[in-house]
C-alpha positions in Angstrom: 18.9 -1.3 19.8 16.9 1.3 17.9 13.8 0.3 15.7 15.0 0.6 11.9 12.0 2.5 10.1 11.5 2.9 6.4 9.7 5.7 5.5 7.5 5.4 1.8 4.9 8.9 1.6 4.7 10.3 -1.9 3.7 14.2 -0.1 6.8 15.6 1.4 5.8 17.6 4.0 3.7 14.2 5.5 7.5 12.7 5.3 9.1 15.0 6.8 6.4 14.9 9.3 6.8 11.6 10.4 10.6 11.4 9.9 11.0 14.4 12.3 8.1 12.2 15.2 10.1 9.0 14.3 13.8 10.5 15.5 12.0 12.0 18.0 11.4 9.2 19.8 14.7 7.2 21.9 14.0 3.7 21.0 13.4 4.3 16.8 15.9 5.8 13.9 14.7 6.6 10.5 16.7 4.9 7.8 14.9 6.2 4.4 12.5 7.8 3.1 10.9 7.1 -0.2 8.3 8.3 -2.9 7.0 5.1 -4.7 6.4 1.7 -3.8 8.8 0.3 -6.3 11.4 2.3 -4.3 10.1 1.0 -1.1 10.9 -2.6 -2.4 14.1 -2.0 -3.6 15.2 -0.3 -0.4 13.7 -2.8 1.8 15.9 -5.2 -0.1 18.5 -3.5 0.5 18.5 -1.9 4.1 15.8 -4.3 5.5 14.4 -2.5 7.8 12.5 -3.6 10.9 8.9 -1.8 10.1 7.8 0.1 7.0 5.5 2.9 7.3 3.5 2.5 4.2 1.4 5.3 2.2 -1.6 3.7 0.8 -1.8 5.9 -2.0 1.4 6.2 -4.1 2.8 6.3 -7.6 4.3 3.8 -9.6 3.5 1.2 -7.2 0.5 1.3 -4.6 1.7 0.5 -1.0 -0.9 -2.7 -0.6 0.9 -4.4 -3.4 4.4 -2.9 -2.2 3.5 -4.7 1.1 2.8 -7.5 -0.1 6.5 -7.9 -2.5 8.2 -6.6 1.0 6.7 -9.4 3.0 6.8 -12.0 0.7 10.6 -11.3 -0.1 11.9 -10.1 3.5 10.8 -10.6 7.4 10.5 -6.5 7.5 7.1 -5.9 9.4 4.8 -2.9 7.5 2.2 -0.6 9.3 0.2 0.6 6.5 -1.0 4.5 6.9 -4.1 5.4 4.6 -6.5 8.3 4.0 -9.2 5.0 3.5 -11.0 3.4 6.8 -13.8 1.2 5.4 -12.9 -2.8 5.9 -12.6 -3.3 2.5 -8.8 -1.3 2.5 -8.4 -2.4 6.0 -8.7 -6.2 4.8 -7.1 -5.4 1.5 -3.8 -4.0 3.2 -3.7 -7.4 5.7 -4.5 -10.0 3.0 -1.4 -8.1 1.9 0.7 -8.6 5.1 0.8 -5.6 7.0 0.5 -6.0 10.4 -0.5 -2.5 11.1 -3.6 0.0 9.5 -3.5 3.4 10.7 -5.6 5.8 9.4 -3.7 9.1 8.7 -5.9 11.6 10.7 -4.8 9.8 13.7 -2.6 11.6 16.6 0.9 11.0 16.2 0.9 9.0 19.4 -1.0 6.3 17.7 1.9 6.0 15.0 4.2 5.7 17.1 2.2 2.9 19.3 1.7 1.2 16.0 5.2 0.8 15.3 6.4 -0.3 18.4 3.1 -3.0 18.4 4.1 -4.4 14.8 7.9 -4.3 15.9 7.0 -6.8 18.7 5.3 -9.2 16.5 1.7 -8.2 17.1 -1.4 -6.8 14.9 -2.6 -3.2 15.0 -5.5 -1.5 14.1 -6.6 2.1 15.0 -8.8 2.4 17.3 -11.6 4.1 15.3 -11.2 0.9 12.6 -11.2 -1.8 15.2 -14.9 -2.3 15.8 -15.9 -1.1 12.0 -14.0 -4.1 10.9 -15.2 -6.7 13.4 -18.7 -5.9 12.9 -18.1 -6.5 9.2 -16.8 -10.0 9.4 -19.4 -10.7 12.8 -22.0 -9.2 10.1 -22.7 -10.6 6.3 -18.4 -11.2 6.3 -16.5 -8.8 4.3 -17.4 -7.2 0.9 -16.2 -8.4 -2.4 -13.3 -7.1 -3.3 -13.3 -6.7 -7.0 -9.0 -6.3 -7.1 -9.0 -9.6 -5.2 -10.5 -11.0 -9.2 -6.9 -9.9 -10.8 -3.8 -11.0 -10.9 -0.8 -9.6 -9.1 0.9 -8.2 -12.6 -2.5 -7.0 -13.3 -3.3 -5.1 -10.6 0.2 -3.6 -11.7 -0.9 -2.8 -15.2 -3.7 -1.3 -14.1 -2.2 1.1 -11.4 0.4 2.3 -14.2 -2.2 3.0 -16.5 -4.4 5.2 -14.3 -1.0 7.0 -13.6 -1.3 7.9 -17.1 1.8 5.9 -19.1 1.2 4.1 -22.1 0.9 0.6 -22.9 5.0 1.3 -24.2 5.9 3.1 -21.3 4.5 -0.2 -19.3 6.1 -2.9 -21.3 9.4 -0.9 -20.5 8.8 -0.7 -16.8 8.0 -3.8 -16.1 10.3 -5.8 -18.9 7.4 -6.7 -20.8 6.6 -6.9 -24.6 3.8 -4.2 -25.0 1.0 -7.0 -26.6 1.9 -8.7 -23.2 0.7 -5.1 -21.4 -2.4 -4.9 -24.0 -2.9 -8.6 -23.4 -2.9 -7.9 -19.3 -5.3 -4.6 -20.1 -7.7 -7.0 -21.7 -7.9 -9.5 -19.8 -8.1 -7.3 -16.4 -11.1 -5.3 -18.0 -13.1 -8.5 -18.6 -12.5 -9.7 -14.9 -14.0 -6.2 -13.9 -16.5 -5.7 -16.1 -15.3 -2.9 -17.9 -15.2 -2.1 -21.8 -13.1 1.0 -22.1 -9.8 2.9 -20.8 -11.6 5.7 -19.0 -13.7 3.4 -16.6 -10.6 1.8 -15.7 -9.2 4.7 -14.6 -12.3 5.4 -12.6 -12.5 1.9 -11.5 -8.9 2.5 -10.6 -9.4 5.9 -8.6 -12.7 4.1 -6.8 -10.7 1.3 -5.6 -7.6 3.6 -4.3 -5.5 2.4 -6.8 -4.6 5.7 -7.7 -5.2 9.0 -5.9 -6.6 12.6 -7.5 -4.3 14.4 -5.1 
């Protein structure tokens, strides 16, 4: 039986790129292909795939918290693909769930040997991450991760925020009351530090949150 593979990459011609390796291959069959986390939740729900190849970097929702809603909701395996290879996103994206990191620059062989590896049950990291990240925990352990200080819903408010929508816009997506948003905005920039919008949209950007492309 064919691997079932989800498909969530906000840049089309990427998509398209990996749908086109993914039916290439005789053992996999692509059954979506989405834009936002959000969307890769819902369709995970509803089509439950056996692996999710998951952008880092996407709108609405980021794919390390889409991950983690997938895998705390459904027994779907994610390989997480990212433009980011320091340990910090590496552990970030497997504190999450995933059981794959791949970082996008790699050959499309290694995509495809990261699927199949997840599929089966196992971890897997690409090659050029492998040794970065064992030397980090071997070393002083891992960095701080400074999203690790907020909340879940938080780390949601935030991402929607850098993407520009307002504190009504928010309260609407996520069912909220909007002092509940402003109430989540205040509360996240103490945790970080920060005392106005446009840090937090830098601190958001920094952290890969959000991406300028």
């Amino acid at each position: 039986m064919a691997i079932k593979i989800l498909i969530a990459d906000d840049h089309g011609v990427v998509a398209e790129g990996l749908k086109s390796l993914v039916n290439a291959q005789a053992d996999m069959q692509v059954v979506g292909c989405v834009r936002d986390g959000r969307e890769a939740v819902r369709l995970s729900l509803e089509t439950s795939p056996d692996v999710v190849l998951m952008d880092n970097a996407m709108p609405v929702l980021n794919g390390t918290e889409a991950t983690r809603m997938i895998c705390e909701r459904t027994k779907t395996k994610v390989a997480m693909l990212s433009m980011y290879s320091d340990p910090v996103h590496v552990c970030r994206a497997l504190q999450a769930g995933a059981t794959g990191y791949v970082v996008k620059k790699s050959v499309a062989k290694e995509v495809v040997d990261a699927i199949r590896v997840v599929h089966s049950g196992r971890r897997y990291l690409s090659k050029s991450l492998a040794d970065d990240v064992i030397d980090q925990f071997l070393g002083k352990g891992p960095a701080e991760d400074p999203l690790q200080r907020l909340s879940s819903r938080e780390r949601q408010v935030l991402q929607l925020l850098a993407d520009g929508y307002s504190v009504h816009d928010i309260a609407s997506k996520l069912s909220l009351s909007p002092k509940t948003v402003e109430t989540y905005r205040a509360r996240m920039m103490e945790k970080v530090g920060i005392h106005n919008l446009a840090n937090l949209i830098k601190f958001a950007i920094q952290q890969g949150i959000v991406s300028l492309d």
